[in-house]
VMD Tcl script that builds the backbone (N, CA, C; Angstrom):
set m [mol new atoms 159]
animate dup $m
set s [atomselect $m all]
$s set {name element resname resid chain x y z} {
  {N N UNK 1 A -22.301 -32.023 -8.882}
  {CA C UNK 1 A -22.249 -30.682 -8.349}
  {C C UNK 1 A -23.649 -30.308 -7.850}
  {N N UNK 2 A -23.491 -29.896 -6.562}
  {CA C UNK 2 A -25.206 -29.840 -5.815}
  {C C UNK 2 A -25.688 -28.553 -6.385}
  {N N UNK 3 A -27.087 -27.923 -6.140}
  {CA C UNK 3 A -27.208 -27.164 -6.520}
  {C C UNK 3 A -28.734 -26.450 -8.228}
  {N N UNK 4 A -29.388 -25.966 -8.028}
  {CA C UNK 4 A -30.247 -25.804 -8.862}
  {C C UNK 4 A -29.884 -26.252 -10.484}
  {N N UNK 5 A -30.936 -27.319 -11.044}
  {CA C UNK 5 A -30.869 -27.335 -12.190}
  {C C UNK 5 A -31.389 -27.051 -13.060}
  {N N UNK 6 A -31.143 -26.341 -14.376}
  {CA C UNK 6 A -32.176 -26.099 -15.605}
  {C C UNK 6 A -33.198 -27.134 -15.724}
  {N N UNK 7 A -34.423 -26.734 -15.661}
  {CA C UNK 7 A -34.943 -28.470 -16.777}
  {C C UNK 7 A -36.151 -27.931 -17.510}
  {N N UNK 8 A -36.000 -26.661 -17.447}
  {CA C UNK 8 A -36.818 -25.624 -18.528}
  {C C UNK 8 A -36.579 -24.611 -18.623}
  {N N UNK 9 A -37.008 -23.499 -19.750}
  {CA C UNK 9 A -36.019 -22.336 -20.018}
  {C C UNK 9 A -37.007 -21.478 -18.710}
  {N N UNK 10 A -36.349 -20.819 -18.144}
  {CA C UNK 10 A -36.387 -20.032 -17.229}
  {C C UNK 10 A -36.551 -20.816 -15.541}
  {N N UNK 11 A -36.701 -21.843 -15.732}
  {CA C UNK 11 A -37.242 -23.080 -14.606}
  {C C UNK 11 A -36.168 -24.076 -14.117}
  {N N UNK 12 A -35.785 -23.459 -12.882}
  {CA C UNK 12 A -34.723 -24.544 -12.343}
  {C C UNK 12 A -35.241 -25.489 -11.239}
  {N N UNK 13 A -34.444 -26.842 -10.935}
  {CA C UNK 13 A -35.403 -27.518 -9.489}
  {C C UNK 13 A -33.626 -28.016 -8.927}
  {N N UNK 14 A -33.685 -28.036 -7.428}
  {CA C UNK 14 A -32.567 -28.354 -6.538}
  {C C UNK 14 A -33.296 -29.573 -6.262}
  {N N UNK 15 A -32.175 -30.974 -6.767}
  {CA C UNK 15 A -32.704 -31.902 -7.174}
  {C C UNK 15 A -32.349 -32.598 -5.380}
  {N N UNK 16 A -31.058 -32.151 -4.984}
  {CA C UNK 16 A -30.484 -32.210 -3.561}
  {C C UNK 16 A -31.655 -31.512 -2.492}
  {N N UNK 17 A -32.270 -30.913 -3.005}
  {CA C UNK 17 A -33.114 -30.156 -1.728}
  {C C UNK 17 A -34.650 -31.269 -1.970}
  {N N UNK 18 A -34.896 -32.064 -2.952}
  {CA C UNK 18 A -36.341 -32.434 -3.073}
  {C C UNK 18 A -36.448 -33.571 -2.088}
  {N N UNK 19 A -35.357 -34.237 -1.825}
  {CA C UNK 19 A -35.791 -35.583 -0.857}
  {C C UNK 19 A -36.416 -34.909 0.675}
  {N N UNK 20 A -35.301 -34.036 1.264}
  {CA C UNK 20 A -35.665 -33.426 2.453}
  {C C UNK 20 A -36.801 -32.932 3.006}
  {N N UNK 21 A -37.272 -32.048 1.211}
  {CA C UNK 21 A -38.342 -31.539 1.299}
  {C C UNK 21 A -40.046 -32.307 1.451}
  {N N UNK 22 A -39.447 -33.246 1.431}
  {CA C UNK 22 A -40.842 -34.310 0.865}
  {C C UNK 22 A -41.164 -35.894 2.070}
  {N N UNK 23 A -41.937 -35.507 3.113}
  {CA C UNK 23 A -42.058 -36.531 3.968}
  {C C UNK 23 A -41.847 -37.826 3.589}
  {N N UNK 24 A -43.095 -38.203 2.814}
  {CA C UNK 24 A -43.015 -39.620 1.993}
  {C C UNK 24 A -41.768 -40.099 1.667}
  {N N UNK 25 A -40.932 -39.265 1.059}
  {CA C UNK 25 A -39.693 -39.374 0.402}
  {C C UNK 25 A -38.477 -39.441 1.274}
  {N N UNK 26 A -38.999 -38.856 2.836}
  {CA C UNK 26 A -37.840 -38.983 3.662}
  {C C UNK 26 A -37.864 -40.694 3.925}
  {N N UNK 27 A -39.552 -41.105 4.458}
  {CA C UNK 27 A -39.566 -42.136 5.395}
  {C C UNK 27 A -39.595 -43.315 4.770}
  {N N UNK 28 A -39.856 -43.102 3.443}
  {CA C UNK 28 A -39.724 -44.841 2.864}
  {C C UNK 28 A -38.193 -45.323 2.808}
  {N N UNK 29 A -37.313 -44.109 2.349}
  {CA C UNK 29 A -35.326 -45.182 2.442}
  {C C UNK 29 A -35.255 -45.244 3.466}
  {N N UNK 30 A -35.685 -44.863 5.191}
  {CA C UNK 30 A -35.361 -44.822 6.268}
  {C C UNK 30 A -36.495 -46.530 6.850}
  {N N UNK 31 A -37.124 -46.998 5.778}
  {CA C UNK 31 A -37.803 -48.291 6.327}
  {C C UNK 31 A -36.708 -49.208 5.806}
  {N N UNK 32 A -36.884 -50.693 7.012}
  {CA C UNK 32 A -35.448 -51.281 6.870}
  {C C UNK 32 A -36.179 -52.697 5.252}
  {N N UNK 33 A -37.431 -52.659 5.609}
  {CA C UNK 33 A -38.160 -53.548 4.773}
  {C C UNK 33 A -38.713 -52.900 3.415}
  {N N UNK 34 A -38.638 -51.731 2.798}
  {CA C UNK 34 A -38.579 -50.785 1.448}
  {C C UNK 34 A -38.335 -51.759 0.646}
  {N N UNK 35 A -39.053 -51.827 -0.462}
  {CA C UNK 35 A -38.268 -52.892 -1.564}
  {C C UNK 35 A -36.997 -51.222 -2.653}
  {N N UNK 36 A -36.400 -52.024 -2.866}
  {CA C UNK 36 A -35.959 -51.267 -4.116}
  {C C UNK 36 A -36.676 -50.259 -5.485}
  {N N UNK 37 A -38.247 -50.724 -5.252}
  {CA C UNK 37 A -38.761 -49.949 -6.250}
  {C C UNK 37 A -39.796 -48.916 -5.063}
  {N N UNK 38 A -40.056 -49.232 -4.416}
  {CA C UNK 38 A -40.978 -48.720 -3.287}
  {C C UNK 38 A -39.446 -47.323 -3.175}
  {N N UNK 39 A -38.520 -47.552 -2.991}
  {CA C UNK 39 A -37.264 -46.199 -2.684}
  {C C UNK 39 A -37.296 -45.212 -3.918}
  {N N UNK 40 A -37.394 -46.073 -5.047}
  {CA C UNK 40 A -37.259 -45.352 -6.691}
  {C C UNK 40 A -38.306 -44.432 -6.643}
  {N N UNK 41 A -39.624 -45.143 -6.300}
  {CA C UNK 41 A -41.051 -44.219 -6.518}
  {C C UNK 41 A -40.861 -43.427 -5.509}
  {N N UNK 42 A -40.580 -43.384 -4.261}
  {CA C UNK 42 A -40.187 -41.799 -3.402}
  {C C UNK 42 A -39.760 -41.500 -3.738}
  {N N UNK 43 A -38.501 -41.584 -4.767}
  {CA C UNK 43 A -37.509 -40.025 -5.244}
  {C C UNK 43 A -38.585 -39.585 -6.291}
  {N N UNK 44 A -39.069 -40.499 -7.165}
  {CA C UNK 44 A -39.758 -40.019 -8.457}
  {C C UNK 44 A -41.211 -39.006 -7.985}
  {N N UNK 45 A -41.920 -39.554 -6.953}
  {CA C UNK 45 A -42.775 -38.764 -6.161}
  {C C UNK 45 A -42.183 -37.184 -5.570}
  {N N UNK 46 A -41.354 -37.134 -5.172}
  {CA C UNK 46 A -40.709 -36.122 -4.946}
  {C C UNK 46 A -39.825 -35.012 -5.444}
  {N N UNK 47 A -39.607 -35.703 -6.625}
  {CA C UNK 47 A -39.277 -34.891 -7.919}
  {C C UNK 47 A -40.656 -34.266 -8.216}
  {N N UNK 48 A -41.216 -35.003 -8.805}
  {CA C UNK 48 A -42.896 -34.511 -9.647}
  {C C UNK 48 A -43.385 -33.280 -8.569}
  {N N UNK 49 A -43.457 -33.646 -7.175}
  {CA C UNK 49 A -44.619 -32.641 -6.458}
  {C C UNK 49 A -43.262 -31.407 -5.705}
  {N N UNK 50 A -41.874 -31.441 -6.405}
  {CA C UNK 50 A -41.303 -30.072 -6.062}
  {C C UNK 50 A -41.590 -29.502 -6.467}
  {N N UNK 51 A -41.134 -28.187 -6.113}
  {CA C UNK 51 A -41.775 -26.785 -7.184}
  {C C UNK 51 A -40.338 -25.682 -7.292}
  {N N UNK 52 A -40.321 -25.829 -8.539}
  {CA C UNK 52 A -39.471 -24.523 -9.124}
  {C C UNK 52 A -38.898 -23.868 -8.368}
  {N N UNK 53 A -37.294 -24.020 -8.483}
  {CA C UNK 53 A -36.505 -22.808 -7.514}
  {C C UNK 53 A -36.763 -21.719 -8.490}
}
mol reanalyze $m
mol bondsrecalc $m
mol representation Tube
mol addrep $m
């Protein structure tokens, strides 16, 4: 279900809105040569530097 999540008391993050939001994070799954962990560390990069809905 898309949409803001708890992940602290008063602190939600739209886990669906962080890839879009985050260059790095768009252009590494869009390289055809990305390894599998090089894709993992853009979502994980892009989690860490969202900010609080």
């Amino acid at each position: 279900m898309p949409g803001p999540r708890a992940i602290a008391d008063g602190i939600a993050l739209d886990l669906a809105a962080v890839m879009p939001a985050n260059a790095y994070a768009r252009e590494v799954p869009a390289l055809t040569d990305a390894l599998e962990a090089q894709r993992r560390m853009a979502g994980r990069t892009a989690i860490l530097l969202a900010r609080p809905a």
